[in-house]
C-alpha positions in Angstrom: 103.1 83.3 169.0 101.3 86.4 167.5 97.8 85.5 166.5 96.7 86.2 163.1 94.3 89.3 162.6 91.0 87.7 162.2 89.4 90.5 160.0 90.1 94.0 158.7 87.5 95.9 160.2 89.1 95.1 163.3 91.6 98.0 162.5 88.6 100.3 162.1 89.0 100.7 158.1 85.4 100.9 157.7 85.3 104.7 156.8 87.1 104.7 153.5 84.4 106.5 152.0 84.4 109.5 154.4 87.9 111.0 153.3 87.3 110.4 148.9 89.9 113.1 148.4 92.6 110.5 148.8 93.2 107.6 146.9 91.8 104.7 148.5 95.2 103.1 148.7 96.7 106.3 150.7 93.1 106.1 153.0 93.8 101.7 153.8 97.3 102.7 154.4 96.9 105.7 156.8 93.5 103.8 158.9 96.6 101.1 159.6 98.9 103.0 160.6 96.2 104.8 163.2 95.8 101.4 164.7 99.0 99.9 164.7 100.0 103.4 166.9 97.1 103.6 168.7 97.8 100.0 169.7 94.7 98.4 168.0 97.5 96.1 166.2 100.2 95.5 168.6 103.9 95.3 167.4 104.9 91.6 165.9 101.1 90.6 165.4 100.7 89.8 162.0 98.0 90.8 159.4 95.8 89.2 156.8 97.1 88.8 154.0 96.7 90.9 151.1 93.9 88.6 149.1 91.9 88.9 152.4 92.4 92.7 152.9 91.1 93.1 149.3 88.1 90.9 149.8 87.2 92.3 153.2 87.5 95.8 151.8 86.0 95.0 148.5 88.5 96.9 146.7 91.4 95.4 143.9 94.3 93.5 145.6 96.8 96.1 144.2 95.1 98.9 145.8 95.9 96.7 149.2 99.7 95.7 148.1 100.3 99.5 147.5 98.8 100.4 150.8 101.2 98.0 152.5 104.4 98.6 150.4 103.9 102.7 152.0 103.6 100.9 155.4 106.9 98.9 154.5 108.5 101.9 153.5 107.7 103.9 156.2 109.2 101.3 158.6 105.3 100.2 160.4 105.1 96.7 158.6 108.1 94.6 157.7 107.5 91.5 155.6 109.1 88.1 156.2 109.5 85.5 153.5 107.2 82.7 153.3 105.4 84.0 156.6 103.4 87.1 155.6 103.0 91.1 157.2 103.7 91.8 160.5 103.6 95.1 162.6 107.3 95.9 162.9 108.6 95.6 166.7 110.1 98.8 166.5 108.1 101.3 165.4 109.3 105.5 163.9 109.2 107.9 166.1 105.9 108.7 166.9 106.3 112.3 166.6 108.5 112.6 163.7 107.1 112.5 160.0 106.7 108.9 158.6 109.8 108.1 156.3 109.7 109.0 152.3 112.0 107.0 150.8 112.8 107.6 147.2 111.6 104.5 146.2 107.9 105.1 147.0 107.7 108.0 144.5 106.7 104.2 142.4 103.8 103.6 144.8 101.4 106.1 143.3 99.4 104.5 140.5 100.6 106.6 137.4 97.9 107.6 134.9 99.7 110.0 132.8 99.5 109.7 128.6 102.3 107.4 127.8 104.4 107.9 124.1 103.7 105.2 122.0 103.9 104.0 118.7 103.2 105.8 115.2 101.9 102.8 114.5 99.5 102.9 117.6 98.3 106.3 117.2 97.4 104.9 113.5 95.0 101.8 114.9 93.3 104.2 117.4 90.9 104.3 114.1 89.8 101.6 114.9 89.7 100.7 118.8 90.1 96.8 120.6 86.8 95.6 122.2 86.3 96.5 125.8 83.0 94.1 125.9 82.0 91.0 124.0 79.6 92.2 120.6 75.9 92.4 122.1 73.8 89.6 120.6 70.7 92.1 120.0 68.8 93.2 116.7 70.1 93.8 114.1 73.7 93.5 115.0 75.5 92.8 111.5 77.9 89.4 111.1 76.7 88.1 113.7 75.8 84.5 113.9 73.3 83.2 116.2 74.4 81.0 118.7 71.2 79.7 119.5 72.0 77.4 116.1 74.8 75.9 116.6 74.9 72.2 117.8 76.2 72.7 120.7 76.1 69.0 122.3 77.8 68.0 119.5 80.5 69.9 119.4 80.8 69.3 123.3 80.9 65.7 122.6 83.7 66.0 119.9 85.9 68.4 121.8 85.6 65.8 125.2 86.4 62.8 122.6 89.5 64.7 121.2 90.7 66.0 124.4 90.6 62.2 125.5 92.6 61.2 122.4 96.0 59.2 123.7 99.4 60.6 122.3 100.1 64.5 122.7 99.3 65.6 119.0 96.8 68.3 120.8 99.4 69.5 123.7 102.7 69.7 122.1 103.7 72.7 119.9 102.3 72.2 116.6 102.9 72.6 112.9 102.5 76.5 111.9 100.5 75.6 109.0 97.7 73.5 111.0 96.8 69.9 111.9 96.7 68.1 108.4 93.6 65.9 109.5 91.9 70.0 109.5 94.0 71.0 106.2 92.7 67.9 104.4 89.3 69.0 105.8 89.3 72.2 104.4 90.3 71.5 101.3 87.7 69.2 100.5 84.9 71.5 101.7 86.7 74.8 100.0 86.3 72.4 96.7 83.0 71.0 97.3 81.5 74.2 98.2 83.2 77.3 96.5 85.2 75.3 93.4 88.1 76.1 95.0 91.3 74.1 93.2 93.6 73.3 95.7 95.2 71.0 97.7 95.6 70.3 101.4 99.4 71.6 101.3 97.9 74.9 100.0 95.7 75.5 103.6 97.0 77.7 106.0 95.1 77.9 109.3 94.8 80.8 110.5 92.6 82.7 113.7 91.2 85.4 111.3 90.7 87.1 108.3 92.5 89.5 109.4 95.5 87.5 110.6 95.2 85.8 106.9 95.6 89.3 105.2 98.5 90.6 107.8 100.3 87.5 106.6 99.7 87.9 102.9 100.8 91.5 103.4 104.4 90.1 105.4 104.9 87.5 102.9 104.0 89.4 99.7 104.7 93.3 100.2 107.6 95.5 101.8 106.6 98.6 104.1 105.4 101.7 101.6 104.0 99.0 99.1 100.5 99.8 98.2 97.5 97.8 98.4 93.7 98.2 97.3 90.8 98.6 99.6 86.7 98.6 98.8 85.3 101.7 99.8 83.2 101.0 101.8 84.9 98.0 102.9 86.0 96.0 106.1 87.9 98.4 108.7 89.6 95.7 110.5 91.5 94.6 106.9 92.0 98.2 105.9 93.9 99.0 109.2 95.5 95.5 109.5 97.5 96.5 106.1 98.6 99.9 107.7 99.8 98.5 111.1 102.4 96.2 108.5 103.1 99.2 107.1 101.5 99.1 103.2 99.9 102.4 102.0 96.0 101.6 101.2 94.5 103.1 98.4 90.4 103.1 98.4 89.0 101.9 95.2 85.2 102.7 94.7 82.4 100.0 94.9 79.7 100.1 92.5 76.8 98.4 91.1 79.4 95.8 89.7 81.8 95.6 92.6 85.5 96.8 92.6 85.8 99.4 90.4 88.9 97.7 88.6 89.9 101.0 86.8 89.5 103.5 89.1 92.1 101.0 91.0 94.2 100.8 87.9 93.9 104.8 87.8 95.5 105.2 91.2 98.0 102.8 92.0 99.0 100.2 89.2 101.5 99.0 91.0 100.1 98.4 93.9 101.3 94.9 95.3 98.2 93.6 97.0 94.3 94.1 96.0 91.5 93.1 98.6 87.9 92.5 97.9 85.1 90.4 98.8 83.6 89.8 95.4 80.9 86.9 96.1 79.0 89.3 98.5 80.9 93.1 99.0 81.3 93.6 102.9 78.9 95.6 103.7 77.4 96.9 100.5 76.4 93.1 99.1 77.2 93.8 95.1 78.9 91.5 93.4 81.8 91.4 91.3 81.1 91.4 87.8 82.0 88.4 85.6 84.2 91.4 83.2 85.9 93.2 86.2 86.3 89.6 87.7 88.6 89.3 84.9 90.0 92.7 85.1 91.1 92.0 88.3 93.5 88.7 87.6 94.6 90.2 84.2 95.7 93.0 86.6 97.5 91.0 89.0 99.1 88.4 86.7 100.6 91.7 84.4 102.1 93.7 87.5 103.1 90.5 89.5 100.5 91.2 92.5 98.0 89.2 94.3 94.4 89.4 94.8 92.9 88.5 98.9 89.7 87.1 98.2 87.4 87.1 101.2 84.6 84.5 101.3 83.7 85.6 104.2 80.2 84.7 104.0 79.9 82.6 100.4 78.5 79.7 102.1 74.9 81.4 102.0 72.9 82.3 99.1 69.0 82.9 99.1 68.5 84.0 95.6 70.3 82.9 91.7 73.2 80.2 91.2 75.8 80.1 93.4 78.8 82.2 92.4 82.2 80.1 92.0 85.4 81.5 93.7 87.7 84.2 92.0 90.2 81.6 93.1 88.6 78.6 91.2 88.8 81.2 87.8 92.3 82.0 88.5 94.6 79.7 86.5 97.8 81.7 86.8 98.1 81.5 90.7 97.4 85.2 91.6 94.3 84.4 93.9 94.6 83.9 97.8 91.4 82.2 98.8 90.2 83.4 102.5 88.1 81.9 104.4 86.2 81.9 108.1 84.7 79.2 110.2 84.4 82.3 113.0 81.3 83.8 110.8 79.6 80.3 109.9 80.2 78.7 113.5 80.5 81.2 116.1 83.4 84.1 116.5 84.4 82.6 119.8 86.2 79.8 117.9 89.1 81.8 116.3 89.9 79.5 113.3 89.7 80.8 109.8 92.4 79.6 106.3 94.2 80.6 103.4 94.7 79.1 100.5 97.7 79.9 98.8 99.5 79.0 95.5 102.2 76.4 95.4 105.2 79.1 95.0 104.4 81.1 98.4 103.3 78.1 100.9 106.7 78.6 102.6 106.4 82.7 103.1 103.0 82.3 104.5 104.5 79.5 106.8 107.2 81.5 108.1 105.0 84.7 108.4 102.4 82.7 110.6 105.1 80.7 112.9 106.5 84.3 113.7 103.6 85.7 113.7 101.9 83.0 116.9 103.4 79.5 116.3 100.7 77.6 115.4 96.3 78.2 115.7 95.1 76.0 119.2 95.3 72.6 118.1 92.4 70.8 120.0 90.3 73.3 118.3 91.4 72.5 115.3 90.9 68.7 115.7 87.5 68.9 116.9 86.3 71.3 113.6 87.9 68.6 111.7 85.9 65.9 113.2 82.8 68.1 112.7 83.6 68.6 109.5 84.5 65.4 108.5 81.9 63.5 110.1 79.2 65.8 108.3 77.9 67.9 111.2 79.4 71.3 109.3 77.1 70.2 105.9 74.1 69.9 108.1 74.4 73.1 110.2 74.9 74.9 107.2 71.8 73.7 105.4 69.9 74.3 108.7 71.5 77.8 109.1 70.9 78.7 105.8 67.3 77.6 105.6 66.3 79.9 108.8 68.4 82.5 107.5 66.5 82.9 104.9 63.5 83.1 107.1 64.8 85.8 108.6 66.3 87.7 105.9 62.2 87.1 104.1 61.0 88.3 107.3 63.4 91.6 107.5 62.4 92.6 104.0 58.6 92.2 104.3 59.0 94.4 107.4 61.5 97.2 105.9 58.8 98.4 103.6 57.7 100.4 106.8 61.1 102.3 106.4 61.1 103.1 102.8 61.1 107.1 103.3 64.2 107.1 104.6 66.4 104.1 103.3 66.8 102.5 100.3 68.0 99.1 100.8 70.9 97.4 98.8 70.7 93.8 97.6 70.2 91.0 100.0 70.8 87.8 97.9 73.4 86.4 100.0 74.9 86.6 103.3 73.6 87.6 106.7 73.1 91.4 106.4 72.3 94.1 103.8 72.9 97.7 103.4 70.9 100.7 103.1 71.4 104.2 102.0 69.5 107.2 103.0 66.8 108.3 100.2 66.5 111.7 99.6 64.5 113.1 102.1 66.9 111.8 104.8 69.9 113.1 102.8 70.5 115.1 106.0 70.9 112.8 108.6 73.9 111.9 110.1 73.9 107.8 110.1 76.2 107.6 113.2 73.5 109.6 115.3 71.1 107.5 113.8 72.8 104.7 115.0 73.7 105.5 118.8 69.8 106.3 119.1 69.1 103.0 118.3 71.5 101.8 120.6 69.8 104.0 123.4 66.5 102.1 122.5 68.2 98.7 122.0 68.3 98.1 118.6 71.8 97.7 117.2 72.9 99.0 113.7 76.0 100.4 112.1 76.5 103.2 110.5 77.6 103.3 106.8 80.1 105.9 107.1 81.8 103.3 110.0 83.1 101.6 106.7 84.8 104.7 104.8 84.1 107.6 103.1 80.2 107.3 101.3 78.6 110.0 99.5 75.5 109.4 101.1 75.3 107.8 104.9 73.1 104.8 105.5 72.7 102.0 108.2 74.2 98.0 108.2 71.7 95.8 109.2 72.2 92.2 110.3 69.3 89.8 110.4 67.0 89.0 113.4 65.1 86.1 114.9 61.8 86.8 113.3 59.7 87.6 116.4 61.6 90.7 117.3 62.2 92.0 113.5 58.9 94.3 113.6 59.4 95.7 117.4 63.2 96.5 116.1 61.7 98.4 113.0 59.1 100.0 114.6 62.0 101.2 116.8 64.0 102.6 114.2 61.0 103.9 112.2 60.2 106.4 115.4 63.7 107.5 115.1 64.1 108.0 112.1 61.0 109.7 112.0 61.8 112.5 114.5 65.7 112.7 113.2 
């Protein structure tokens, strides 16, 4: 019996490096082919197999399968089901050319620009993540992990998963466990004077899924919708993949600015704002254009996304109720997201929809990915209903706060440059440049702070601004004044 090739140095492939103007597959497959004809490899013995060839080598195991399919092709290794690669009894000739069949044109990786999609060209505005976000200051929407409670949640999701009967591993209803729905409901109530039912809860993974969903159920392709400007990218561009027309409405002092909307496209079908805390300006919505809004949608027969995204934290004044809990005509779509109060890694967020469309969103989010992970969703409706969500916000609240006093006694040092927005709510607040710093372009602001670890976003990242500025999220308070001090060098030599 042919013994098995103990390693894959033994066919002297230890010199990839010295010929780099080949790929490497082309450089494995030719050192090979020098031993199997030089005799180092005699004919029938078999080789390693392709997960040890890549490990040996320390290259990716289809760099190795592409090496050997040339080897296959050229008639030196032949492959026998359920066995593995051998050296083929009868080799070529060994003077003649090894063999190019047509088939391993294929073989060569191809990097060439594919055509795709208008509709991909469109959402290279605003790219997929390569790499996880990078928990650093001041790194906007960002919750801090170090918070969250985790043993607990670790003990509910082992308790859950332990659960007899398969209400966790079957396929699921589209609209969500109702245990979760009935959850939801009672917090959305409690919390935001949302009216609704549990029927009326959608679970979703995202805002953004929630608003693709709205725009399916509720708008044909060339409908309009409005945007803030500034405003959320990943919305914005989420309406354009499903193929609506966004119009940018201004943000002012007071929010939406309802009749510049009103100006531009009154018939759009869709209007999306974040009127408890603007995203990432932090205005509010006035109580008049509050009103504008729903008269506007109840008259033209269009519906209003509200995103809460963050109204579970507010430092400073009364709370503000929901635009949904004002609207008695059924033209508000409550949004909210347990990946911005929890931690983004969960991927569970709702809607809350009138009575009349709780079938379209239903439909729209079965085709759309069946049905949110279910075990996920029972454990956040454990912690919810056994109180753990009411005390981690209180705690989370309480130290951001701290952090968000801590921030502001410290920005004072900026003041030449940026004038800060309101910070009465949420977990980040805006700044524009002041006049001396009219000039600068915030996006090179921002990648030098990246270079000296400090995380901001530029302004301008969320739309068309007449002056640029910087989006800060909030820090731990022990590295708030070593972050400024970074930024205030910058700044200073910019």
């Amino acid at each position: 019996m042919a013994k098995h090739a103990g390693s894959v140095f033994s066919v002297d492939v230890t010199g990839l490096d010295r010929d780099a103007g080949q790929p490497a597959y082309a450089r494995i497959s030719e050192r090979i082919r020098a031993a199997i004809l030089s005799g180092a490899l005699a004919p029938n013995a078999r080789l390693p197999s392709g997960r040890t060839l890549a490990r040996d080598l320390g290259v990716a195991r289809n760099t190795v399968d592409w090496a050997l399919d040339q080897l296959v092709a050229d008639g030196y290794i032949v492959r026998r089901r359920g066995a593995g690669s051998f050296v083929a009894a009868q080799l070529p000739e060994r003077d003649s050319p090894p063999l190019q069949p047509e088939r391993s044109r294929i073989l060569v990786p191809d990097t060439a620009p594919r055509r795709i999609s208008r509709r991909a060209e469109a959402l290279r505005a605003y790219p997929g993540h390569y790499e996880p976000a990078s928990s650093v200051p001041f790194t906007p929407s960002l919750p801090p992990t170090d918070l969250f409670p985790r043993d607990v949640w670790n003990r509910l999701l082992q308790r859950e998963a332990s659960r007899p009967g398969d209400d966790y591993w079957h396929y699921g209803a589209s609209n969500g466990l109702p245990a979760l729905r009935r959850a939801i409901a009672a917090h959305a109530s409690a919390m935001r004077a949302v009216r609704c039912s549990p029927e009326q809860v959608i679970v979703v993974t995202s805002t953004q899924q929630a608003v693709e969903l709205a725009a399916k159920a509720l708008a044909d392709p060339g409908d309009r919708a409005w945007c803030e400007l500034p405003g959320y990218p990943p919305v914005r561009h989420g309406l354009r993949s499903a193929g609506l027309e966004v119009v940018d409405v201004p943000v002012d002092d007071d929010g939406l600015d309802v009749a510049a909307g009103l100006a531009a496209a009154p018939d759009a079908r869709l209007a999306y704002v974040t009127p408890s805390h603007q995203y990432p300006l932090g205005v509010e919505l006035s109580l008049p254009r509050r009103r504008a809004l729903l008269d506007w949608a109840h008259e033209r027969d269009a519906y209003v996304l509200e995103d809460d995204y963050d109204g579970d934290y507010r430092y400073e004044g009364r709370p503000i109720a929901s635009l949904q809990g004002m609207d008695e005509r059924g033209r508000a779509i409550y949004i909210g997201s347990f990946n911005k109060i929890l931690f983004p890694g969960l991927r569970i967020a709702y809607a809350i929809v009138p009575e009349p469309l709780i079938d379209a969103f239903v439909d729209a989010k079965h085709i759309a990915d069946g049905h949110t992970a279910l075990l996920m969703q029972g454990v956040l409706a454990a912690f919810i209903d056994e109180g753990h969500l009411g005390q981690h916000l209180r705690k989370t609240r309480a130290a951001y706060d701290r952090r968000r006093s801590a921030f502001l006694e410290e920005v004072h040092a900026l003041a030449p440059w940026l004038h800060f927005g309101p910070a009465r709510a949420g977990m980040h607040v805006a700044a524009r440049f002041a006049d001396a710093a009219s000039g600068l372009c915030d996006r090179t602001v921002a990648a030098a702070c990246g270079e000296k670890g400090v995380v901001v976003h530029p302004l301008s990242k969320y739309g068309r601004t007449a002056r640029g500025g910087l989006v800060f999220g909030f820090a731990e308070n022990n590295r708030v004044r070593q972050g400024v001090a970074a930024i205030r060098r910058i700044l200073a030599h910019a």
